[in-house]
C-alpha positions as CSV (number, residue, x, y, z in Angstrom):
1,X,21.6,14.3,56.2
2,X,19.6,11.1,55.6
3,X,16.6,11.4,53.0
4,X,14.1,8.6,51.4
5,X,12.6,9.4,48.6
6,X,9.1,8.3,48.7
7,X,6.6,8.6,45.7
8,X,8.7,11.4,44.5
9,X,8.8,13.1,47.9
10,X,12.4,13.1,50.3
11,X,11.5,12.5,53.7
12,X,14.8,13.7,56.4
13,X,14.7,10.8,59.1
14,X,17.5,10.2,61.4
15,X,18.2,6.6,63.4
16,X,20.9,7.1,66.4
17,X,21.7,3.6,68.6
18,X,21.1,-0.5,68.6
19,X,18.6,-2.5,69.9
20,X,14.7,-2.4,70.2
21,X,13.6,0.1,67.8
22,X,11.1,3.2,68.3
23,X,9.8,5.2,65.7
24,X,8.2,8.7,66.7
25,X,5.5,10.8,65.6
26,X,5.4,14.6,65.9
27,X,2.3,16.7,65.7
28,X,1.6,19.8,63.0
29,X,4.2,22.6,62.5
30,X,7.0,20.7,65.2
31,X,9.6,18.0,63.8
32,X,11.3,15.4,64.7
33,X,13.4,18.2,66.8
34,X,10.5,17.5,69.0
35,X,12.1,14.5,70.0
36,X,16.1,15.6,70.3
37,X,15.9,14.2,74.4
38,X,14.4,10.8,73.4
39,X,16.7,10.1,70.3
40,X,19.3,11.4,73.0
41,X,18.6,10.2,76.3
42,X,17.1,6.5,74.9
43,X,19.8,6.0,72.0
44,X,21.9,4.4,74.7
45,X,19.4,1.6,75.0
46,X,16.9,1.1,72.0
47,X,17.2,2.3,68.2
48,X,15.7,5.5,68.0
49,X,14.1,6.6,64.9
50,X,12.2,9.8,64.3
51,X,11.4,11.6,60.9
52,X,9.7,14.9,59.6
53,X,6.6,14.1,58.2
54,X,5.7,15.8,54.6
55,X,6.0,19.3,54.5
56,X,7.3,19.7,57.8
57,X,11.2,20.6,58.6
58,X,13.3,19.4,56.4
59,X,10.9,16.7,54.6
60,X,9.9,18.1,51.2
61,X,6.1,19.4,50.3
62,X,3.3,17.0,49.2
63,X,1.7,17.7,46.6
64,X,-0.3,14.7,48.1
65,X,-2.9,16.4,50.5
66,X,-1.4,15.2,54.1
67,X,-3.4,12.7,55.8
68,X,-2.7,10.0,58.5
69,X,-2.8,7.3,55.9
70,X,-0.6,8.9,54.2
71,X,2.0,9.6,57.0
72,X,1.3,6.0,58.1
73,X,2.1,4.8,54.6
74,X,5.9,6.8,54.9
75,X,6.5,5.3,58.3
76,X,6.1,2.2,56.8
77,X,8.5,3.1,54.2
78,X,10.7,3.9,56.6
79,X,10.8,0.9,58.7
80,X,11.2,-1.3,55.7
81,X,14.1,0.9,54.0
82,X,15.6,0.5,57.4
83,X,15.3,-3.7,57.4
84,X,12.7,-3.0,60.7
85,X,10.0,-5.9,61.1
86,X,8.6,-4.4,64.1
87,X,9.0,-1.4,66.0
88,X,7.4,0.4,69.3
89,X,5.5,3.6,67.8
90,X,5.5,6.8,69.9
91,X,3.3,9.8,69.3
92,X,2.8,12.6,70.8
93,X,-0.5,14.8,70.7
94,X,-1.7,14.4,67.3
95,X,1.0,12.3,66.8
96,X,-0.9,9.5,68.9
97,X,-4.0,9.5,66.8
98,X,-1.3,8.7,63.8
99,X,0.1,5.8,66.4
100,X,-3.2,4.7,66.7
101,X,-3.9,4.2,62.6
102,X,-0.3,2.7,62.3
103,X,-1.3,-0.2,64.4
104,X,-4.7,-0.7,62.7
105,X,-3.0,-1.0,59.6
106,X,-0.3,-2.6,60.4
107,X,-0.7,-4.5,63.8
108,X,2.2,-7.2,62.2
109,X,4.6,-4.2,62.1
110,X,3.9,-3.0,65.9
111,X,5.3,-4.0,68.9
112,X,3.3,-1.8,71.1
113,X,2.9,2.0,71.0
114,X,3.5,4.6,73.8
115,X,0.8,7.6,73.4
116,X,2.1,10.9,74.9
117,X,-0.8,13.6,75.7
118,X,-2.7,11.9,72.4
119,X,-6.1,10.9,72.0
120,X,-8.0,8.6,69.1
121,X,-10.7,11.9,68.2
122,X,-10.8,15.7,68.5
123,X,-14.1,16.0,70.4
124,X,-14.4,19.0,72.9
125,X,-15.1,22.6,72.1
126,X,-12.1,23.8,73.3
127,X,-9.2,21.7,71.6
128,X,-11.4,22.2,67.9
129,X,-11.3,25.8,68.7
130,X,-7.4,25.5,69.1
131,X,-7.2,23.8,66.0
132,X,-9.1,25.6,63.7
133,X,-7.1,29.0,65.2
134,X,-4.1,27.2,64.3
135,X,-5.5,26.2,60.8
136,X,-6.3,30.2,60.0
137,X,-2.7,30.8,61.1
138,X,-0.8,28.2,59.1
139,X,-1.2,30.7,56.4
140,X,2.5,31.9,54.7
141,X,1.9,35.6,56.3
142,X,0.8,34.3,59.5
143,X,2.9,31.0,60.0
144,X,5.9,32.6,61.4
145,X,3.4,33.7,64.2
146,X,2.2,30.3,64.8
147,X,5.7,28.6,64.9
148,X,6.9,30.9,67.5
149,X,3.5,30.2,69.7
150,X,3.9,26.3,68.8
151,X,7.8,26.1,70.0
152,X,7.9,28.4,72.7
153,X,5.0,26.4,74.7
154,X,6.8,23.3,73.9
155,X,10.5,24.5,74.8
156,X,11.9,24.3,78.1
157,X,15.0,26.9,77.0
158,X,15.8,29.5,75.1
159,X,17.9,27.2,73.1
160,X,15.4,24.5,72.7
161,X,12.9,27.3,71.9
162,X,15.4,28.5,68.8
163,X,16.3,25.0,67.6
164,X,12.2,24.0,67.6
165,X,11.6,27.1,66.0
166,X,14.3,27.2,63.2
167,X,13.1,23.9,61.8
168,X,9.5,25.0,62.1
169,X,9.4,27.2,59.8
170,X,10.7,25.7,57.5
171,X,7.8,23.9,56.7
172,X,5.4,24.0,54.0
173,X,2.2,25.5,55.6
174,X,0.2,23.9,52.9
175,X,1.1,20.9,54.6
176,X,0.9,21.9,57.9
177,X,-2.7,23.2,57.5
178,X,-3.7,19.9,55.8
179,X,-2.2,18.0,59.2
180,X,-4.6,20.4,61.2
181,X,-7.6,20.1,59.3
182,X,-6.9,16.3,59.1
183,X,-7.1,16.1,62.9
184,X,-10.5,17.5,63.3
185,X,-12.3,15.0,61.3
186,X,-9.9,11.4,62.8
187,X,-11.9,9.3,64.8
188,X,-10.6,5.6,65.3
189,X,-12.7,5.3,68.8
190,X,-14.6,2.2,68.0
191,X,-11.4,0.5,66.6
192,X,-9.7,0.8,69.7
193,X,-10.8,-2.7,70.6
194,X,-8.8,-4.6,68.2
195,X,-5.5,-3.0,68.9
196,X,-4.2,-6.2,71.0
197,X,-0.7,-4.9,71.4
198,X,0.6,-3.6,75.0
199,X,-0.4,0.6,74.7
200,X,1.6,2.7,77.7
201,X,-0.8,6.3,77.8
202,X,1.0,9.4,79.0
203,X,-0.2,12.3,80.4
204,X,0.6,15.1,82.9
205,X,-1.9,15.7,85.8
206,X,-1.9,19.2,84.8
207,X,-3.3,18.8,80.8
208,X,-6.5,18.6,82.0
209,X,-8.3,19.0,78.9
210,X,-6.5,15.9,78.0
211,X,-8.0,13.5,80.7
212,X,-10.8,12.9,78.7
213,X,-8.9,11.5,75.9
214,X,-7.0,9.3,78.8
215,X,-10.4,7.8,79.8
216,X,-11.9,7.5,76.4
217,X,-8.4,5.1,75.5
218,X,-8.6,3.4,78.6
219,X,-12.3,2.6,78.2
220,X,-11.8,1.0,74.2
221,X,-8.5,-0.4,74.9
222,X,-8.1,-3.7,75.7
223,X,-4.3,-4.0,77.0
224,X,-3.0,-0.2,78.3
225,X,-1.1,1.1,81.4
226,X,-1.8,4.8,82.2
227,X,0.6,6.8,84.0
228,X,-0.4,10.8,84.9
229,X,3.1,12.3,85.6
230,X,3.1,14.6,88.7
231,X,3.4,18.9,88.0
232,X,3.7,18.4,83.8
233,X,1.1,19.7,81.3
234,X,0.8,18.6,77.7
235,X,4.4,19.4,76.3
236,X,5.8,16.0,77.8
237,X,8.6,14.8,75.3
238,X,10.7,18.5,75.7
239,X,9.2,20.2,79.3
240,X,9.4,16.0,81.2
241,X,11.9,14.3,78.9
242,X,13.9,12.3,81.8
243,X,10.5,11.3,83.7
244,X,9.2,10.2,80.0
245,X,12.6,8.3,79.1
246,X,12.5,6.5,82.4
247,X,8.8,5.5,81.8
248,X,9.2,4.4,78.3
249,X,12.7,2.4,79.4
250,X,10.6,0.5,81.9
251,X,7.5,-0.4,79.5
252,X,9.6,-1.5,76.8
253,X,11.5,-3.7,79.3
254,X,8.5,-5.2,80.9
255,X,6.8,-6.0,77.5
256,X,10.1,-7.8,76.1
């Protein structure tokens, strides 16, 4: 099982396959499980990388509170104990506001990103009141309630439902909270216009609660391609994964 040890803390990351690497970014509670039909289906073509960020699966607690800085700063780690100069950085959900800060920070390290169902600020009613439920619940007592809510919407099987749940709980819900409470206050908005690398946006016709975090990236960035995929809501990576592949196949190609 591949750890780094980072600042005391060992971070579980996995790297299957050759080629243009891709490093991606889960959001609270889920792992990098969340991604087992990218670092399948796209192994054959790029270098897949995806990790579990502090606190979450099988990546230690942080007595660091989480932030995105933070996880940007392990990513980077990452890449460099991996000999990576530049890499393509997917995120899904809150995953993509992480993708967003990566590339401010480290535009030189960035290829491009691919943002699935993400946004660059929390800033409707509804998706605050989501994650300030799932802040109460990410409580020891209460967390084994959340993770089966979390990876049942996101599995598309039973056995995709067991293997997302079995490494959510075992995360620290210290951390976890901290990732929740993190993503209410990010806002990058008015940075979006000096991300100058190629951004693909994904999003499913159905997540409509999500369009508005489609338009507000297509508004601020300056180079983006937007793709709504046809019947899909927000759980893209696990409930779309062949459509996504194909998509992100195609970007990476056209960009390189």
């Amino acid at each position: 099982m591949p750890m780094l040890e980072v600042d005391g803390v060992r971070l579980y990351y996995t790297v299957k396959g050759e080629g243009i690497p891709i490093i991606f970014i889960h959001p609270p509670l889920l792992t990098s499980e969340n991604f087992s039909y990218q670092l399948e289906g796209l192994a054959q073509t790029f270098k897949i990388i995806t990790f579990d960020i502090r606190g979450h699966g099988r990546s230690q607690y942080s007595n660091k509170p989480l932030t995105y800085p933070l996880i940007v700063e392990d990513m980077k780690r990452i890449l460099d104990h991996l000999e990576i100069d530049k890499a393509y950085i997917c995120g899904y959900s809150t995953g993509g506001s992480i993708l967003l800060e990566f590339i401010l920070r480290y535009k030189e390290k960035s290829l491009g990103g691919i943002v699935i169902s993400g946004m660059s600020e929390t800033s409707d009613l509804y998706l605050k009141q989501r994650i300030s439920l799932a802040i109460k619940l990410a409580d020891p007592k209460t967390l084994p309630l959340l993770a089966r809510a979390i990876s049942w919407g996101n599995a598309d099987t039973k056995e995709t439902y067991k293997k997302l749940y079995d490494e959510a709980i075992k995360g620290d819900s210290r951390n976890i909270k901290q990732y929740y409470q993190y993503s209410l206050q990010y806002n990058c908005t008015n940075q979006l216009k000096s991300i100058n690398v190629p951004i693909f946006l994904v999003y499913g016709n159905k997540d409509k609660a999500f369009h508005r975090y489609a338009r507000t990236l297509k508004k601020g960035l300056p180079k983006y391609e937007l793709e709504y995929l046809l019947n899909e809501k927000h759980q893209i990576p696990t409930k779309a994964a062949a459509k996504l592949n194909r998509l992100i196949r195609v970007f990476i190609e056209k960009n390189n």
